[in-house]
C-alpha positions as CSV (number, residue, x, y, z in Angstrom):
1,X,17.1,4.7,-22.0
2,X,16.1,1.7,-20.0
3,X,15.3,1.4,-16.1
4,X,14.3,-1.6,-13.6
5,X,12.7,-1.0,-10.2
6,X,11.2,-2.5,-7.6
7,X,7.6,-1.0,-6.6
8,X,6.9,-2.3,-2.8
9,X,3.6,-2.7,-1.0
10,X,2.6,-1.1,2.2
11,X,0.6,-2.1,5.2
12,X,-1.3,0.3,7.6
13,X,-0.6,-0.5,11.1
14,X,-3.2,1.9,12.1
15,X,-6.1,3.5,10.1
16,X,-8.5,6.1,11.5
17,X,-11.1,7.2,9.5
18,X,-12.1,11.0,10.7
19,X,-14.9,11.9,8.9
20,X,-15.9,13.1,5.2
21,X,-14.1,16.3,3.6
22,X,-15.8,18.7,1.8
23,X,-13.9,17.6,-1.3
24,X,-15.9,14.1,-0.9
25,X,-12.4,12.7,0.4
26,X,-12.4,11.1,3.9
27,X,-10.5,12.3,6.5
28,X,-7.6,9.9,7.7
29,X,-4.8,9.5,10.3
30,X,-3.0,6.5,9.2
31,X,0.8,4.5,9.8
32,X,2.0,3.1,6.9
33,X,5.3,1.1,6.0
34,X,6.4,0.0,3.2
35,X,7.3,-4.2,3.1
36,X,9.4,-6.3,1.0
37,X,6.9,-7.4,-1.4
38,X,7.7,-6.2,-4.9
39,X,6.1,-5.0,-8.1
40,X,9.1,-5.7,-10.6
41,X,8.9,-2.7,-13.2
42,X,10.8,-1.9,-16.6
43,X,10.6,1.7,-18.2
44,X,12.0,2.7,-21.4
45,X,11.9,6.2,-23.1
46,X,12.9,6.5,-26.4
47,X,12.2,9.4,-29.1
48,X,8.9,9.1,-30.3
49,X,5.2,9.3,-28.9
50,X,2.5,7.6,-26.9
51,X,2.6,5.4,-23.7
52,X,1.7,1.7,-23.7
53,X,1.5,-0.3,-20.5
54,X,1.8,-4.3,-20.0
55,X,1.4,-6.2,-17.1
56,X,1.7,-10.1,-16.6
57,X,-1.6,-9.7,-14.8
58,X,-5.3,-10.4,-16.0
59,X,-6.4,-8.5,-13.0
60,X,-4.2,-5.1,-14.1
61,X,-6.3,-2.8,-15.7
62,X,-4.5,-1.6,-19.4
63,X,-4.5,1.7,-21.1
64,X,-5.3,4.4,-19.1
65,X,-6.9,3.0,-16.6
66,X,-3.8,1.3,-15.7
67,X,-2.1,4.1,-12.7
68,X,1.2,3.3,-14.3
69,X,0.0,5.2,-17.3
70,X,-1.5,8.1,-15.7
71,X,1.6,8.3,-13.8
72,X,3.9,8.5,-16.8
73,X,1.5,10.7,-18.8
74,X,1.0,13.4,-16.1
75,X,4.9,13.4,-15.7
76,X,5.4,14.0,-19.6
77,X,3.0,16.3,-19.3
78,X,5.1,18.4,-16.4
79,X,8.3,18.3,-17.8
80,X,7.2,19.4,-21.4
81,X,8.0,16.6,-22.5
82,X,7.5,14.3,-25.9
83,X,8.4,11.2,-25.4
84,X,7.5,7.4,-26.5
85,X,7.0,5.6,-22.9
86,X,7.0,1.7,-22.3
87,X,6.1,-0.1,-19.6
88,X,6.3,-3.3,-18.2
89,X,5.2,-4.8,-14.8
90,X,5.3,-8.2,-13.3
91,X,2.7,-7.8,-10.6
92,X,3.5,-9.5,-7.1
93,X,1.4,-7.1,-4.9
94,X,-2.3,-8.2,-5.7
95,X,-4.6,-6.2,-6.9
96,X,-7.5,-4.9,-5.0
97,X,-6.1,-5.9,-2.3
98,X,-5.6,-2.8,0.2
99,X,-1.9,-3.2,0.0
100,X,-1.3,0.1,-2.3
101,X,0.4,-1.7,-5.3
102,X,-1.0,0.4,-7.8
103,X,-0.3,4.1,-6.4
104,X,3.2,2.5,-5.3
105,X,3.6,1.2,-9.4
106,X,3.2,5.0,-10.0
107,X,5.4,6.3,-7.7
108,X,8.1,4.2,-8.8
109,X,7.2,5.0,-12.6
110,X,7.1,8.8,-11.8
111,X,10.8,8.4,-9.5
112,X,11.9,6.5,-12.7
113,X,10.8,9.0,-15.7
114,X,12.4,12.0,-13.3
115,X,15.8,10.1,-13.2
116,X,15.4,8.8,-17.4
117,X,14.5,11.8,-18.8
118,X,16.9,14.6,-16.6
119,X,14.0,16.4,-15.4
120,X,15.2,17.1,-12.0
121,X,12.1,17.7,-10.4
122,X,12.4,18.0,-6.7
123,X,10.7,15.6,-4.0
124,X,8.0,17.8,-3.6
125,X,7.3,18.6,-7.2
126,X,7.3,14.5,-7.5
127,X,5.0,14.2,-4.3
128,X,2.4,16.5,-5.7
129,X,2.1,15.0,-8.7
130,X,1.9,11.9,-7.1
131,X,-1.1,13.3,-5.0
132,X,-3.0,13.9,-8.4
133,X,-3.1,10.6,-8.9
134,X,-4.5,8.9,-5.6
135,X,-4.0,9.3,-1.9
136,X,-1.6,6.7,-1.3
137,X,0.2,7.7,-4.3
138,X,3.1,10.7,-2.0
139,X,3.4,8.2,0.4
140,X,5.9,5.6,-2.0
141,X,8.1,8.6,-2.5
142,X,9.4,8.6,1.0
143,X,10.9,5.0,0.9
144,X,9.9,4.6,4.7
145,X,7.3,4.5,7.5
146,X,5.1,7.6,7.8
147,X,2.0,8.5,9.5
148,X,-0.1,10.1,7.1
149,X,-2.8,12.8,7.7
150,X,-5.7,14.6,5.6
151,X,-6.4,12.2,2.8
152,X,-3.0,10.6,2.8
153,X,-0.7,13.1,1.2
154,X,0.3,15.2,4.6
155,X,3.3,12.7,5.5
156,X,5.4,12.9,8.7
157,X,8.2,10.4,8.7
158,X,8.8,7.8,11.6
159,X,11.1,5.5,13.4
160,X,9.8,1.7,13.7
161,X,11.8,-1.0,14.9
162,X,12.2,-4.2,13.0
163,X,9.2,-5.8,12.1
164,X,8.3,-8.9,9.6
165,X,5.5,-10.3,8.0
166,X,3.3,-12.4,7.1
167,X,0.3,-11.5,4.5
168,X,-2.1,-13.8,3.4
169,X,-4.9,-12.5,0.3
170,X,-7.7,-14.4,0.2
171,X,-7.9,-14.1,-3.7
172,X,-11.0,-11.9,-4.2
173,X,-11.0,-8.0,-4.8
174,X,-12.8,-5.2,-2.1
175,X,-13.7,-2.1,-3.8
176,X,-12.6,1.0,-1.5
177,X,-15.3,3.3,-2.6
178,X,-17.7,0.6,-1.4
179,X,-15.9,0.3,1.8
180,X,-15.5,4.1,2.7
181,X,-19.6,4.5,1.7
182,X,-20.6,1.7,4.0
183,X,-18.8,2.7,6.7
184,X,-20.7,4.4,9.7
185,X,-18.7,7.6,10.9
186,X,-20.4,7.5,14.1
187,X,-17.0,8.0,16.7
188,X,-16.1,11.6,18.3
189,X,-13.0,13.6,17.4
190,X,-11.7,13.1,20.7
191,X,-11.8,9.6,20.6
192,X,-10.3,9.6,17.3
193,X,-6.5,10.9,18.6
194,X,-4.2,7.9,18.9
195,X,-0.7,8.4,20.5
196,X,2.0,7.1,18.6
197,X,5.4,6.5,19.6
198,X,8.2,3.8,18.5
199,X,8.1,2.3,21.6
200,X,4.7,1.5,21.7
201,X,5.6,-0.6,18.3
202,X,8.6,-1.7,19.9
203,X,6.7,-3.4,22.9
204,X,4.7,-6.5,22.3
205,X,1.4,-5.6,23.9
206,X,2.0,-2.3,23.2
207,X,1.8,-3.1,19.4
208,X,-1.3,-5.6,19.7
209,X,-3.1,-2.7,21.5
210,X,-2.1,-0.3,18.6
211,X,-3.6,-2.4,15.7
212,X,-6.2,-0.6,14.6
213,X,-8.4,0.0,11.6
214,X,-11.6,1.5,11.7
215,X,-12.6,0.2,8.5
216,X,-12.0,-3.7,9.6
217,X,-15.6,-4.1,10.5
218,X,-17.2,-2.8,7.1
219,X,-15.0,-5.4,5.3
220,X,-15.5,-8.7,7.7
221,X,-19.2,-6.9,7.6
222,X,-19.7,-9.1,4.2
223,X,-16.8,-11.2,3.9
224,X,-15.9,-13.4,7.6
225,X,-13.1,-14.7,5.9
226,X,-11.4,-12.0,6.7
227,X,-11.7,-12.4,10.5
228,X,-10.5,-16.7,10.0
229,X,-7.5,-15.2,8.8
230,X,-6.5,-13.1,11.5
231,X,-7.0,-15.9,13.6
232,X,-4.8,-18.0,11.6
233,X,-1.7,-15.8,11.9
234,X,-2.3,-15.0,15.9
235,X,-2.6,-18.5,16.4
236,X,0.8,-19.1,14.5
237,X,2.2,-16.7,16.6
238,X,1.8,-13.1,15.5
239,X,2.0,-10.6,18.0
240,X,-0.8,-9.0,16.3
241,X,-2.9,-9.4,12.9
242,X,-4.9,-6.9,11.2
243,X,-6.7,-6.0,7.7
244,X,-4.7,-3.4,5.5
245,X,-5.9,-0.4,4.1
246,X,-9.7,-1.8,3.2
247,X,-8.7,-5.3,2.4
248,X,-8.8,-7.6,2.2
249,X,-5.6,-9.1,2.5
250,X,-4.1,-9.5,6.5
251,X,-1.2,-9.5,7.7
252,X,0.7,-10.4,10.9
253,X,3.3,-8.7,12.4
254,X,6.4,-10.5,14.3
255,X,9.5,-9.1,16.1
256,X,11.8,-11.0,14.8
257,X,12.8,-13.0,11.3
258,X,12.6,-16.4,12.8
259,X,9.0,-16.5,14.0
260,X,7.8,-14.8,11.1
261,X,9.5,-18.0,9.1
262,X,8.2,-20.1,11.2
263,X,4.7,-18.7,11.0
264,X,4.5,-18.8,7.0
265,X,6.3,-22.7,7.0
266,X,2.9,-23.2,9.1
267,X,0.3,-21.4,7.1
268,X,2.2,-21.8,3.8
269,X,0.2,-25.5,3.2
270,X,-3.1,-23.8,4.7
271,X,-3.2,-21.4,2.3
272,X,-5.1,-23.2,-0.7
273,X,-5.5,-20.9,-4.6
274,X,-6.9,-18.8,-5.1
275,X,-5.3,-17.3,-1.6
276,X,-2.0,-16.2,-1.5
277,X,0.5,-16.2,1.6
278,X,3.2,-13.9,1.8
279,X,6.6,-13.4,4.0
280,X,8.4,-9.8,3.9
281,X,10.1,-7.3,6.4
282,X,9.1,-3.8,7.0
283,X,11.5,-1.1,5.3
């Protein structure tokens, strides 16, 4: 039994850190949306035993360290079953770079496995077992914007109205647990509560206003790169630019397919190795 599928990355449009859980887990009210930029997967089960896990990335980690493998393990594990498990991933999404390709990797190997093996496992049995693995992790099961609460895995579907892309990784890797620790939880509660509606996204300024994430200044804290960057894609005409999750990649968002093309033809020759530029769509 063999299986292809495309693993996407996410931005956060917003990202509010709350304060620390008693778990050790920060609290977070977050909107994320999935883009059109693409792990490419291939999963085979066959009768056997073990898991092995190749990527076309130096960067990947391999064995179990790799989420793929966790993900496919954990799901063997659930269904009772015994099973030999390949993997193979041509990575796209960077890694370390804030834009969830790992946790979406083992949502799409976990979605995959359930449909292979004839496990059946509802959304929600697929969800939490996505949770087990990392916050992000429930969020690729929904195929769609969401705003997430708690540590990521309380997911309330929205509407957004088209947006596109433009991402540019500056080639080096932020740790998140470095992030999170250095960053200061010194705000309120009450000034914590952002209103969201599609409008606001819909709305130029409304959306430039609404970029937000409170762990921006940690990052540009050490690396100022960061903050050249968003420059770069306002000044090429983004209606807003912002660092996801905790970087370091950027990204600008556009109304409409034209000026994001236009934007990335710009940037495209301004974006020197290691740095990568990217042009998707939110799904």
């Amino acid at each position: 039994m063999h299986m292809k599928v495309l693993a996407p990355a996410k931005v956060n449009l917003f990202l509010r850190v709350l304060g620390k859980r008693p778990d050790g887990y920060h609290e977070i009210f977050s909107l994320m949306q999935p883009v059109s930029l693409y792990d490419e997967i291939e999963i085979s089960v066959s009768d056997g035993d073990g898991i092995e896990v190749a990527s076309d990335s130096p960067d990947a980690p391999g064995g179990s360290e790799n989420l793929a493998y966790r993900a496919a393990s954990l799901f063997l594990e659930r269904a009772g079953l015994r099973k030999r498990v390949s993997i193979g991933i041509k990575k796209r999404i960077p890694v370390g770079a804030g834009l969830g390709g790992g946790s979406s990797d083992a949502a799409s190997v976990i979605m995959a496995l359930n449909g292979l093996s004839g496990a059946g496992f509802p959304d929600r049995e697929l969800m939490e077992m996505g949770a087990r693995l990392g916050s992000d992790v429930p969020f690729f099961f929904l195929k769609g914007p969401a705003l997430a609460r708690g540590r990521g895995e309380v997911l309330e579907r929205v509407n957004l109205p088209p947006l596109y892309y433009v991402l540019i990784n500056p080639g080096f890797h932020v740790p998140t647990a470095w992030v999170y620790s250095s960053l200061r939880l010194t705000k309120k509660g009450e000034n914590n509560i952002l209103l969201y509606s599609s409008e606001v996204f819909a709305d130029r300024e409304g959306l430039k206003k609404a970029l937000s994430n409170d762990l921006e200044a940690v990052t540009i804290g050490r690396y100022p790169e960061i903050s050249a960057l968003k420059e770069k894609l306002t000044g090429a005409g983004a209606s807003g630019a912002l660092m996801s999750g905790s970087g370091p990649t950027v990204f600008g968002v556009f109304h409409s397919r034209e000026d994001a093309e236009r934007a990335y033809r710009t940037l495209e020759s301004k974006v020197a190795p290691p740095a990568r530029i990217f042009l998707a769509e939110g799904l």
